[in-house]
Phi, psi and omega in degrees: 000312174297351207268325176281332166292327204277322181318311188282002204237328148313319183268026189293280181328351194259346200253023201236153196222145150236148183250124213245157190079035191261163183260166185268125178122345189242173194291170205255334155285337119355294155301305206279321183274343175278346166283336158324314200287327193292268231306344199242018161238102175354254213309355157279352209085325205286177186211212190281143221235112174274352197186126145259117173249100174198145038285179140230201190285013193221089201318105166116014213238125157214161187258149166233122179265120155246158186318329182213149182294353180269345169306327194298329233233312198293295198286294192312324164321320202264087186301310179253124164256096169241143172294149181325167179298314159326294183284012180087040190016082186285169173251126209246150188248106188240156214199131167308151164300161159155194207263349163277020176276012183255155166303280188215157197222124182267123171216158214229106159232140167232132151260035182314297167311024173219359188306305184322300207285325199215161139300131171287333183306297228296296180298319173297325215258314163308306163303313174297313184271347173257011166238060171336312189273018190261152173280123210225115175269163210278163180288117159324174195257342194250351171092352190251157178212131159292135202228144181228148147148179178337144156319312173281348155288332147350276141000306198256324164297296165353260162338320187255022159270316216276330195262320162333278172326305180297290175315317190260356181306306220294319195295321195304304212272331202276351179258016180237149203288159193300338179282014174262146195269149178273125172239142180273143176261173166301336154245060165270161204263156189267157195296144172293333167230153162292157199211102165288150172318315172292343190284324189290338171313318201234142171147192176258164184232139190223130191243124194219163175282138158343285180292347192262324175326273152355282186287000189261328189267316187280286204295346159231129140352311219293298181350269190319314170275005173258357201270294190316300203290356171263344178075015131344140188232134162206117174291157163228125169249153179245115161251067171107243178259357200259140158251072161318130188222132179249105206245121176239137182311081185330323194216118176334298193286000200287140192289141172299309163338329176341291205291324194278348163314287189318300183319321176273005209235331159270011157286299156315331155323289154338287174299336135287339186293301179348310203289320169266007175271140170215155213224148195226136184236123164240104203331081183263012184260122181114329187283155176278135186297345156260006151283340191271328178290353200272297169311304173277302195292013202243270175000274185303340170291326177267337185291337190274005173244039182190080202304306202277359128338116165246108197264112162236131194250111153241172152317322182219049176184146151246111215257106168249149192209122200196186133323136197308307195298314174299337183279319158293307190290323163281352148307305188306270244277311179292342170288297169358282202286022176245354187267290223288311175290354186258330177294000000 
């Protein structure tokens, strides 16, 4: 019996579309049956509609499962989508599921938080020449700017803000006396070994995303065994989407080189790791305490059969993170399984 749920539950993703330009602002069951209503209509490509999901974490986006896969084949082949009339015939962007399914991605940044450290012109000009392909609105006065392109240039912005961040963190700390203090947010993690303030004057400093972060230390052996095979100490503070890690040499006699290996091998790691991740959020602040019990208990429940899953539980969100496909297919099932408890 499991072996015929895991066969379907692979071929979810062959029969799942994603839909990207649905508009913003209208009720979310409203949406969700008129993008139903499109997709289950013949002159559209469509067929019998098995799931619609939305909202999700990715604003105007929603995924559609249908019975069968050449429908799935059918719509997408069909280049232009637009919605009833009623939303203002939007145009819709439609896409096989996988971790490359958006066109294109709109984000908002401020970089203000870099004014002290850089010229912001200085920086926005850095960004144009290593990301070519993102679209750049000209920079506010306020530090923020809109960025347009691929989902993986996104991405790639992302990383070289973060490698940024890390670089002038590192410039930062090396012009100030060793007694300066490190600050913590509140869910920062506590380090797997202790570090007294002198070990931390010297070593390497590394700035990595949260979540990959995360998923790199519960989710891979190598996090750990490369910290052993190297003879390393690594503090990890966590603040937010940011993870700092101060990787120090364990034993006096330890080749100095050590730490700049290890930095360079969990940068890199990392940086790939970024890449195959995709992260699903599900909302507990606002929800009635026994929908949120609902919700955590689908979770804990659903985590021992999706090893390469990862369930981080805060107060008022649960963050799953995984592979694209597994990481959608543990949503689907965690929706599922609160629609069964609510009937």
């Amino acid at each position: 019996m499991a072996s015929v749920l895991n066969v379907k539950e692979s071929r979810a993703s062959e029969r799942t579309i994603v839909v990207a330009g649905l508009p913003i602002g209208l009720n979310d069951q409203l949406l969700t049956t008129l993008v139903k209503i499109h997709f289950e209509d013949t002159d559209n490509g469509g067929g019998v509609v098995e799931d619609v999901t939305y909202p999700t974490r990715t604003k105007g986006a929603a995924y559609v499962t249908f019975k069968e896969k050449t429908v799935a084949e059918n719509v997408v082949r069909k280049k232009k989508h637009c919605l009833a009339d009623m939303v203002g015939s939007a145009q819709l962007t439609v896409s096989h599921f996988s971790e490359k399914v958006f066109s294109s991605v709109t984000a908002v940044l401020d970089l203000s938080v870099f004014r002290s450290q850089i010229h912001l012109e200085s920086l926005v000009m850095d960004l144009k020449r290593e990301i070519p392909t993102l679209c750049l609105s000209p920079l506010e006065a306020n530090g923020r700017i809109s960025v347009q392109g691929t989902f993986l240039a996104i991405e790639k912005l992302k990383e070289f803000l973060l490698l940024k961040a890390s670089f002038l963190l590192e410039k930062n700390r090396n012009r100030q006396s060793p007694r300066g203090s490190t600050r913590r947010s509140s869910h920062s993690l506590k380090p797997p070994r202790s570090l007294t303030p002198e070990t931390m004057k010297k070593g390497e400093s590394l700035v990595l995303d949260t979540d990959t972060f995360l998923y790199l230390k519960k989710k891979r052996k190598v996090y750990e065994s490369t910290l052993r095979k190297f003879h390393v100490l690594c503090q990890e503070t966590v603040d937010g989407e940011v993870t700092t890690l101060c990787i120090k040499n364990a034993q006096g006699g330890s080749q100095p080189n050590n730490e700049k290996q290890v930095k360079e091998f969990i940068e890199k790691y990392s940086h790939a790791l970024h890449f195959e991740l995709r992260k699903e959020t599900f909302i507990l602040e606002g929800k009635e305490d026994k929908e949120k019990k609902n919700i955590k208990l689908a979770c804990e429940q659903l985590s021992s059969s999706y090893l390469q899953v990862l369930v981080n539980f805060y107060k008022t969100h649960i963050d799953v993170i995984g592979p694209p496909s597994d990481t959608y297919l543990f949503k689907k099932e965690v929706m599922e399984f609160i629609r069964q408890k609510v009937r």
